[in-house]
C-alpha positions as CSV (number, residue, x, y, z in Angstrom):
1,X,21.8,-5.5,50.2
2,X,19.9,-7.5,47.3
3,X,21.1,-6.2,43.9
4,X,18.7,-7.8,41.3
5,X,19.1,-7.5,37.2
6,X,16.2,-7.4,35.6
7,X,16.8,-9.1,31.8
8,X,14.2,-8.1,29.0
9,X,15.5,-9.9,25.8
10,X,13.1,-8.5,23.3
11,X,14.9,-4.9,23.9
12,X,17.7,-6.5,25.3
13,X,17.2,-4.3,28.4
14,X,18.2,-4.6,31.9
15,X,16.5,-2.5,35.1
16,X,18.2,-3.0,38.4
17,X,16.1,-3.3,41.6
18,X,18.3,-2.8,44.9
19,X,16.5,-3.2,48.8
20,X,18.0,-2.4,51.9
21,X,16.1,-2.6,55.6
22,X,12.4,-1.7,54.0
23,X,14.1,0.8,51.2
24,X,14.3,0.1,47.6
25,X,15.0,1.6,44.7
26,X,14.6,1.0,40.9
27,X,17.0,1.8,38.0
28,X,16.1,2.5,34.6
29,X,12.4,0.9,34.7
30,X,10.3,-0.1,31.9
31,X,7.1,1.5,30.9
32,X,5.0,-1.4,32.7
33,X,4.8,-0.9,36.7
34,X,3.7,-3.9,38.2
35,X,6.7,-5.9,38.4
36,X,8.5,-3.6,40.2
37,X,5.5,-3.2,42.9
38,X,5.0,-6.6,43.3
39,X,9.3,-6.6,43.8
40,X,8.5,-4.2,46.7
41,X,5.5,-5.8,48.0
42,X,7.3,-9.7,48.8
43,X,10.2,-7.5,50.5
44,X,7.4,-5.7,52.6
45,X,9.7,-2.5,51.1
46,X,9.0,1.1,50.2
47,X,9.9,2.3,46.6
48,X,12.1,5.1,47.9
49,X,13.9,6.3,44.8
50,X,13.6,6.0,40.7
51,X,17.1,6.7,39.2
52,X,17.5,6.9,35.3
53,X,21.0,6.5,34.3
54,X,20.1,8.8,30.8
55,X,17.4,9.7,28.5
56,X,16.9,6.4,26.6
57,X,16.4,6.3,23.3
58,X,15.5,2.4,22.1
59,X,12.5,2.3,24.7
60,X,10.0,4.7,27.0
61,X,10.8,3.9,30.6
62,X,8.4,4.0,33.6
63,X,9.4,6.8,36.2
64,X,6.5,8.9,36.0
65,X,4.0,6.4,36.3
66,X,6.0,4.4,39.2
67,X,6.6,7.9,41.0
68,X,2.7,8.4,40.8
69,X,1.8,5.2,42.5
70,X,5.0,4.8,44.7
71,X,5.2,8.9,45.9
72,X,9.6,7.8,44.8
73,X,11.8,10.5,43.9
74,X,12.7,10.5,40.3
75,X,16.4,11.1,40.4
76,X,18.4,11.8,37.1
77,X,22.2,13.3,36.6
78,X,22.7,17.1,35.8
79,X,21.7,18.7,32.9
80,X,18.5,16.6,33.0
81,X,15.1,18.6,31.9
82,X,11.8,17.1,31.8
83,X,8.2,18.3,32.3
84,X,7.9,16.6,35.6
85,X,9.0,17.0,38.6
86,X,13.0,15.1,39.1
87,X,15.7,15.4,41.5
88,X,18.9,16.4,39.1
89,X,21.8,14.6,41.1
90,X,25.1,16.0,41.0
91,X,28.4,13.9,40.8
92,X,29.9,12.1,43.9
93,X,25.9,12.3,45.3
94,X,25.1,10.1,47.6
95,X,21.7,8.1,48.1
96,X,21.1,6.1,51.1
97,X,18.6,3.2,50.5
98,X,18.4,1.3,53.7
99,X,21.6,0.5,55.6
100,X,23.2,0.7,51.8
101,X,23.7,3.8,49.2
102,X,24.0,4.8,45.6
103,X,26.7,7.2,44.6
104,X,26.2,9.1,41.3
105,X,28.6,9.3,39.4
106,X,28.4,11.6,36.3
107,X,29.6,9.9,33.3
108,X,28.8,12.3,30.1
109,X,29.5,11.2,26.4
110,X,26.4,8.7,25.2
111,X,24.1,11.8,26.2
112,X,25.2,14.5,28.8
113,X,22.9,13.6,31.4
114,X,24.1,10.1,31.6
115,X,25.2,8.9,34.6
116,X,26.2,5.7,36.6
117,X,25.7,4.3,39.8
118,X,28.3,2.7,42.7
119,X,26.5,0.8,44.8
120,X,27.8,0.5,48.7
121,X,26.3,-2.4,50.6
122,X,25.7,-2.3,54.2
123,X,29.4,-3.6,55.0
124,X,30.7,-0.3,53.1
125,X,31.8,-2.3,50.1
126,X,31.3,-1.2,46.3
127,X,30.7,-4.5,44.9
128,X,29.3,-3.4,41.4
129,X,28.4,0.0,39.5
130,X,25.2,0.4,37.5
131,X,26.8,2.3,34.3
132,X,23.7,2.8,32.0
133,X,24.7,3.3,28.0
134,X,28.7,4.7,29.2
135,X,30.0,1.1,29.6
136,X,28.4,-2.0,28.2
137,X,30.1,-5.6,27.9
138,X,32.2,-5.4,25.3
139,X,31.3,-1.7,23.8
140,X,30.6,1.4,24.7
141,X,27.5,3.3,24.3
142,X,27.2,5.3,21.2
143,X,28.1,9.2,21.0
144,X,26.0,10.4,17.6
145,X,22.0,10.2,19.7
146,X,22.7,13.3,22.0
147,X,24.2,15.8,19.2
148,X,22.9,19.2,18.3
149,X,23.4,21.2,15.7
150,X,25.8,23.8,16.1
151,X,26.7,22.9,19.3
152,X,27.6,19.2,20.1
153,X,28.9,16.5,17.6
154,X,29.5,12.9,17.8
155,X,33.1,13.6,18.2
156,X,32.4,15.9,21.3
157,X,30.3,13.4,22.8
158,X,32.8,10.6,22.4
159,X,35.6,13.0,23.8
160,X,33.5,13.6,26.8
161,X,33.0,9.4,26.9
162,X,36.5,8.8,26.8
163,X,37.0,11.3,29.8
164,X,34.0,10.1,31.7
165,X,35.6,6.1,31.1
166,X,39.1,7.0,32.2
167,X,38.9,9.3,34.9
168,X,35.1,7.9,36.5
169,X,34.6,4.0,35.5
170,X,38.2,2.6,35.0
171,X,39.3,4.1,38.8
172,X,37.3,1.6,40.1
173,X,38.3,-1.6,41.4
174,X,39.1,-4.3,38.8
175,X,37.3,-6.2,40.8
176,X,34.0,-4.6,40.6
177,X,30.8,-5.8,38.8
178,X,30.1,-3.8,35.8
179,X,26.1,-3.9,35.1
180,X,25.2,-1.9,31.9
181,X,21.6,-1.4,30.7
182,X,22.2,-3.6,27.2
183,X,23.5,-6.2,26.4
184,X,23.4,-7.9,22.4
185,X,20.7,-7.2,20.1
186,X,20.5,-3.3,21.2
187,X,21.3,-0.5,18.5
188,X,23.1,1.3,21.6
189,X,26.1,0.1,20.8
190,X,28.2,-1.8,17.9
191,X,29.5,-4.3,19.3
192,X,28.2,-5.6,22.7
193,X,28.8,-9.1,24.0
194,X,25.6,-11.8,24.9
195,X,27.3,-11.4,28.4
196,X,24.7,-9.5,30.8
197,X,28.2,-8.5,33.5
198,X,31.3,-8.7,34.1
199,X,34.6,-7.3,36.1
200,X,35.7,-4.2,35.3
201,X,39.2,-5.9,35.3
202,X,38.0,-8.6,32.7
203,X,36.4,-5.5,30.6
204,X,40.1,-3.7,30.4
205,X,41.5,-6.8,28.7
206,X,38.8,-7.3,26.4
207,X,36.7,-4.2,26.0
208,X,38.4,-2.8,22.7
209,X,37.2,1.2,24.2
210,X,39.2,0.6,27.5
211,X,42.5,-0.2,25.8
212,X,44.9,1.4,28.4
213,X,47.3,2.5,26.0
214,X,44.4,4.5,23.6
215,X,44.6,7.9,22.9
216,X,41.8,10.2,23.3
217,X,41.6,10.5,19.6
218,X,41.9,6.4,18.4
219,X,38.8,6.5,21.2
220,X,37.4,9.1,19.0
221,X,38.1,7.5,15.8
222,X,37.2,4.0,17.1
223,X,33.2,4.5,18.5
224,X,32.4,7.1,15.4
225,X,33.4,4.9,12.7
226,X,31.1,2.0,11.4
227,X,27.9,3.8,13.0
228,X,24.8,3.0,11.2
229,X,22.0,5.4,11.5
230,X,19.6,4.2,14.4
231,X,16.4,3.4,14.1
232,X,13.4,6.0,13.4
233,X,11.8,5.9,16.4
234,X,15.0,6.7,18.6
235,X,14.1,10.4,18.8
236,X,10.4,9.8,19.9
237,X,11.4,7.7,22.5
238,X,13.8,10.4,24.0
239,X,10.7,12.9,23.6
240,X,8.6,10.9,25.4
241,X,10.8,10.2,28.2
242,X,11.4,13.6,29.0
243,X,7.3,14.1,28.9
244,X,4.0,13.2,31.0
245,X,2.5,10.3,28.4
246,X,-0.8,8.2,28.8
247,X,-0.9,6.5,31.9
248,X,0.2,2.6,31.2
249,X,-2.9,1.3,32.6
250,X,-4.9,3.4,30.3
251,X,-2.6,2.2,27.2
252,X,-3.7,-1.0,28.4
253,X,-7.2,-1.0,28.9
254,X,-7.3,0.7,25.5
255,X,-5.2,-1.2,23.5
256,X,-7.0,-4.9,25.1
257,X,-10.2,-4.1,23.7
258,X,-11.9,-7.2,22.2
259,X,-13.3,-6.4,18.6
260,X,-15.9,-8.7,17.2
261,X,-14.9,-9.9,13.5
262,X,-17.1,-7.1,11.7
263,X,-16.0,-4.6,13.7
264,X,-12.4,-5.6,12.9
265,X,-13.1,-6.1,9.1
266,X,-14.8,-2.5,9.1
267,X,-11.5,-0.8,11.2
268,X,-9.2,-2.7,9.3
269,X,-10.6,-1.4,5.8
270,X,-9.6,2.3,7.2
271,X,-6.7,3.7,5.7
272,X,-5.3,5.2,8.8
273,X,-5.7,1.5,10.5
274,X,-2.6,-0.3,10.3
275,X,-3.4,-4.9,11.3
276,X,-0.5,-6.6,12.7
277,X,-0.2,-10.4,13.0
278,X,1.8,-11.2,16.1
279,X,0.9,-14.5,15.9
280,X,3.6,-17.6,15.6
281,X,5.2,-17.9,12.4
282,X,3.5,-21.9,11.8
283,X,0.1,-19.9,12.8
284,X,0.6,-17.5,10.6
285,X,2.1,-20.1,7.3
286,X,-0.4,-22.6,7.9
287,X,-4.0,-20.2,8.6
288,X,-3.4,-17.3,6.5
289,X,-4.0,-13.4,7.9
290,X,-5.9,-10.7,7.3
291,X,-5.9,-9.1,4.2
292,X,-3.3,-6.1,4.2
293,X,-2.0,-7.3,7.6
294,X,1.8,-6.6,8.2
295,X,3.4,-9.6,10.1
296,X,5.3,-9.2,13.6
297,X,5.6,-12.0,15.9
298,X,5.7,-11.9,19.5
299,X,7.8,-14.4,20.2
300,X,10.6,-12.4,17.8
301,X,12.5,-9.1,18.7
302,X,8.9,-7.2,18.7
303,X,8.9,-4.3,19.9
304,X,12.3,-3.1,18.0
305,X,11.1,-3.9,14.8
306,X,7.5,-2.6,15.7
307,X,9.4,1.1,16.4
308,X,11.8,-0.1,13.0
309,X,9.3,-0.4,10.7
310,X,5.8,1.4,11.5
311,X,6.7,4.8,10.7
312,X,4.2,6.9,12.7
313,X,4.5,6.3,17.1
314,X,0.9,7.3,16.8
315,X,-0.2,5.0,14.2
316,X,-3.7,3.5,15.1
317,X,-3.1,-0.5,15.3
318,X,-5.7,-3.3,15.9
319,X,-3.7,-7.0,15.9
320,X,-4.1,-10.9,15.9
321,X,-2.9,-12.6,19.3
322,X,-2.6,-16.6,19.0
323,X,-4.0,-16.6,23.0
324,X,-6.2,-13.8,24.3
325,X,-4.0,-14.4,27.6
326,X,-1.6,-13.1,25.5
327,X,-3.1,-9.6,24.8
328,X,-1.7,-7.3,28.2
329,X,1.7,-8.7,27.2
330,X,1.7,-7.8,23.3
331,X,-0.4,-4.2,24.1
332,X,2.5,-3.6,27.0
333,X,5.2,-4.6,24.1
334,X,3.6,-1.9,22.1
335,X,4.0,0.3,24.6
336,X,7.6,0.1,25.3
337,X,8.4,1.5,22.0
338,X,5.9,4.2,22.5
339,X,3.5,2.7,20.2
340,X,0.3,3.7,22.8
341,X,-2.5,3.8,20.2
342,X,-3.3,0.0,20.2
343,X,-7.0,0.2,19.7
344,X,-8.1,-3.4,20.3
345,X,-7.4,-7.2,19.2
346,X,-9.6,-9.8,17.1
347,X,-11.8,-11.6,19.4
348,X,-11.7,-15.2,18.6
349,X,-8.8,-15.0,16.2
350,X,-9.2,-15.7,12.6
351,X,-10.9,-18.7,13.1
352,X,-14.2,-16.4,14.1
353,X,-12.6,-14.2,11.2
354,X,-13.3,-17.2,8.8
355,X,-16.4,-17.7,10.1
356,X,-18.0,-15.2,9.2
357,X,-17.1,-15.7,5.5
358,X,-14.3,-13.4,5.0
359,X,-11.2,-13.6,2.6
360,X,-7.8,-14.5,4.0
361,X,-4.4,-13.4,2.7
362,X,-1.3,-16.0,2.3
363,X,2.0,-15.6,1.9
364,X,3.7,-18.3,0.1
365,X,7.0,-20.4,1.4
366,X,10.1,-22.7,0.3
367,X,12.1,-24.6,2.4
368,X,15.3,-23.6,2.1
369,X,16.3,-26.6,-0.4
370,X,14.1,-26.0,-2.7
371,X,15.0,-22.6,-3.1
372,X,18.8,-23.7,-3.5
373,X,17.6,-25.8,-5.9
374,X,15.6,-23.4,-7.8
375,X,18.1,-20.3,-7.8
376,X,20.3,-23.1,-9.5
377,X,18.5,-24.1,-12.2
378,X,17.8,-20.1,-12.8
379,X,13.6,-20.1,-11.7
380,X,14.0,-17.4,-9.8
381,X,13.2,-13.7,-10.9
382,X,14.5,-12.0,-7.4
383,X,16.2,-13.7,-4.9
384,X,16.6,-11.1,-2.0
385,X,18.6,-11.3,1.5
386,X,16.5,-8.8,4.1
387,X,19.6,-8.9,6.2
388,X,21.6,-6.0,7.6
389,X,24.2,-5.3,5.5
390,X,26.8,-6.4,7.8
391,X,25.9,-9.6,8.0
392,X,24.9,-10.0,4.3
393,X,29.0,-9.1,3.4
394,X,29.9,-11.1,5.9
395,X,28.8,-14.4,4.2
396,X,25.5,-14.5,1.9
397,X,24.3,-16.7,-0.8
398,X,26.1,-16.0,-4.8
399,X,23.5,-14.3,-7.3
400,X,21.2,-12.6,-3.5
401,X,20.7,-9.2,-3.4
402,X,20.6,-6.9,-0.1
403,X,17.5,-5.2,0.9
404,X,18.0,-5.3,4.7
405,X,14.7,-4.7,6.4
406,X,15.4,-1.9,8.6
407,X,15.4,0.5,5.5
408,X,12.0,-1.2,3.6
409,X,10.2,1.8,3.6
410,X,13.0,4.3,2.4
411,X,14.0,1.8,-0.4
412,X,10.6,0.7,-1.7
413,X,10.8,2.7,-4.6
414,X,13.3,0.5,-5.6
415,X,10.8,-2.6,-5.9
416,X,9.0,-3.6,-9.0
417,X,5.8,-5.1,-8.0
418,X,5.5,-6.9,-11.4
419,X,8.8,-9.3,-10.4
420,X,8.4,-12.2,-8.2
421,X,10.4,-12.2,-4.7
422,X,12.1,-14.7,-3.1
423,X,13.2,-13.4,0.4
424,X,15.4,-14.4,3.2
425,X,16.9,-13.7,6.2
426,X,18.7,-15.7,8.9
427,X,16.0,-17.9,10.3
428,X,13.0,-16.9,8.8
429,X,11.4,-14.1,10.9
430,X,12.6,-10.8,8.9
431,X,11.5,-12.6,6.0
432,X,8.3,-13.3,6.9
433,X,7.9,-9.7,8.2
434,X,9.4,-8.1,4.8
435,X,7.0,-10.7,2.9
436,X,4.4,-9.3,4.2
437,X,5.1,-6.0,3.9
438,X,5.8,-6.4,0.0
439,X,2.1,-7.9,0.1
440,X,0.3,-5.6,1.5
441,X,1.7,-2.6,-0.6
442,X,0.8,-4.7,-3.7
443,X,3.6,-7.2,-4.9
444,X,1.3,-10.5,-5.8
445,X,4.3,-12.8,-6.1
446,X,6.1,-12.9,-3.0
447,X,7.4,-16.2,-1.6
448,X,9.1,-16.5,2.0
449,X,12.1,-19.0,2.3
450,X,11.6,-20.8,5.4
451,X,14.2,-21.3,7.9
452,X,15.9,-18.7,6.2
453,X,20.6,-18.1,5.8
454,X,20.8,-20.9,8.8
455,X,18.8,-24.0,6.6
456,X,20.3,-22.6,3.2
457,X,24.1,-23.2,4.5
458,X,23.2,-26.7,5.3
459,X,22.7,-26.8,1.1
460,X,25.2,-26.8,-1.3
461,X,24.0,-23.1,-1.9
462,X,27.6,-21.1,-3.1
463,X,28.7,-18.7,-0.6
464,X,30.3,-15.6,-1.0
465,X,32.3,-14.1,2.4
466,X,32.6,-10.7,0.8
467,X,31.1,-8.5,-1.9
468,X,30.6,-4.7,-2.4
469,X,27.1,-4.1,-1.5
470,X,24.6,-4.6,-3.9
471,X,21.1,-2.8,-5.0
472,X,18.1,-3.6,-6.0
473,X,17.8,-1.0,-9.0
């Protein structure tokens, strides 16, 4: 029976596809289909079932559109509602694929559809267990996405994990592969490892939510406490994956439509037009962007900070690509976040843009020494860190204020457009994507520190390891 993780480190996402004898089945899909077909295809395989371990939140996944081309069964836990047509499993369920099976196993607490899946090969033996947002490497999924007013709280939620761990996940064998759906970089979680698997046995050693001497309310206490809020586009993405959205392909044929320079300029002069630069971050230093452009690279952690940052999911967006080869990848990116109104690309880049005569936009930049230098001798006005705050208390440069990115909108207010910035962030990408937000909403003097927290420790630059947060009033 192949078992095959599927790693996407921009969300930090894994699908799982499993083939038996001409059967397979896919778990937790992205939005895009055509991996998972062509998987099929080179195993001369039938896409049998689609199993979703829960509702996710931190990206729209695939089923519908894989159920419409494959004619699979979209199979989700109880208490599962959607407007299309699923299969609600119920615990101890079993799904043969092939000469192999999945058993559900319903393991409430992240959301109360969520559910994991043992895996029994064609010997009878469970060698691993597919448990979604429930058990990660090194965390556990968090309890406050799923809550309702009036009804559920965090604390619920996390009771029912803690019930769902001990009496569903930790029975198993200690032997047995645990394979979550995230791994590090993911807001599911707090504290999950790099590691993309691992024994269950390992996991009871090191796992601080599997503690075998925990009560019910330490757990409690434990996975409630330190919870920052998630990111704003969390709810839309749970929306749309209980919906029917716009086919992929049509997202994509959309959103890769080639604009000619004028027809850019003139869409990009639109108030509800929102340009992002997802070019390199050496492109984008050394050629400039569009006026009013926001910068996002593609080669960063995209799509989260696309769904961070831009506000509306239906907000109209027209980009820069470095390679027109490039374009089904970024417009797919988009996608994955829910972001489907991608109305085209620059044809020819901004070097046809600068052919035709018109202006270009550029943010300035430091290296990291001469910004040490220059905080020293007392030349700069505002020297800002666009961290997260837990990393900014954890060590940060003396005399830097916190503005973490992931709240620039909120906190805005709190920028004086008259000042000159100096920002940073840990290598240079947050940075660049906060310097360009404080340009195009009008702050003239904005200067990006390159290489960002990593080149400034290799200065003399004093270091604080602690400090109550700081603002920017």
């Amino acid at each position: 029976m192949k078992v095959e993780q599927i790693f996407t480190g921009c969300l930090a996402e894994m699908a799982y596809y499993i083939e038996s004898n001409g059967e397979a089945a896919i778990v937790d899909p992205l939005r895009e289909t055509e991996p998972y077909l062509r998987m099929a295809e080179a195993d001369g395989a039938k896409i049998k079932y689609i199993f979703l371990t829960h509702f996710h939140a931190d990206f729209v996944s695939g089923q519908y559109d894989l159920a419409q081309k494959t004619g699979a069964t979209i199979v989700f836990g109880p208490n599962a509602k959607t407007e299309y047509e699923i299969y609600n499993g119920t615990d101890g369920e079993v799904f043969n694929i092939g000469n192999g099976s999945l058993t559900l196993l319903h393991t409430p607490g992240h959301t109360m559809e969520s559910s994991s899946y043992l895996i029994t090969d064609e010997d009878g033996n469970t060698p691993c267990v597919l448990t979604g947002d429930a058990l990660f490497i090194g965390d556990v999924g968090r309890p406050d996405l799923a809550t309702k007013d009036g009804s559920l709280t965090e604390a619920d939620l996390a009771g029912f994990l803690f019930d769902s761990l001990r009496n569903k996940i930790m029975k198993l064998p200690d032997d047995i592969i645990i394979y979550p759906n995230h791994g590090a970089g993911s807001s599911c979680g707090k504290n999950m490892s790099s590691e993309t698997f691992d024994t269950l046995g390992n996991q009871k050693k090191t796992n601080y939510a599997l503690r075998a001497d925990m009560t019910k309310e330490e757990f409690i206490d434990e996975v409630t406490t330190g919870l920052k809020p998630p990111p704003q586009y969390f709810p839309n993405n749970v929306r749309m994956n209980k919906s029917i959205n716009v086919s992929i392909d049509e997202v994509l044929h959309k959103g890769s439509t080639p604009l000619d320079a004028a027809t850019f300029k003139e869409m990009s002069e639109q108030k509800d037009v929102l340009v992002i630069d997802t070019r390199a971050k050496e492109t984008y230093y050394e050629e400039g962007t569009i006026p009013g452009a926001w910068y996002i690279g593609v080669d960063g952690n995209f799509a989260p900070w696309v769904g961070a940052i831009v506000n509306d999911i239906n907000q109209k967006i027209i980009f820069l690509a470095d390679d027109e080869l490039r374009v089904n990848e970024i417009v797919t990116r988009f996608s994955r976040v829910g972001y489907d109104n991608t109305l085209g690309y620059l044809k020819g880049g901004l070097a046809e843009w600068k052919t035709q005569g018109y202006d270009v936009d550029k943010i300035r930049s430091v290296s990291a020494a001469k910004f040490v230098d220059m905080l020293g001798e007392g030349k700069i006005e505002k020297a800002v860190d666009v961290r997260k705050e837990t990393e900014y208390l954890s060590e940060h440069v003396v005399g830097v204020e916190n503005f973490p990115l992931d709240f620039i909108h909120s906190n805005f207010a709190e920028i004086d457009p008259s000042k000159e910035y100096f920002l940073h962030c840990a290598s240079g990408y947050r940075s660049l994507i906060a310097a360009s937000i404080f340009k195009a909403n009008g702050v003239e003097k904005v200067t990006d520190v390159r290489g960002g927290f990593e080149d400034i420790k290799e200065t003399k630059a004093p270091l604080s390891d602690f400090v109550c947060p700081t603002t920017m009033l």
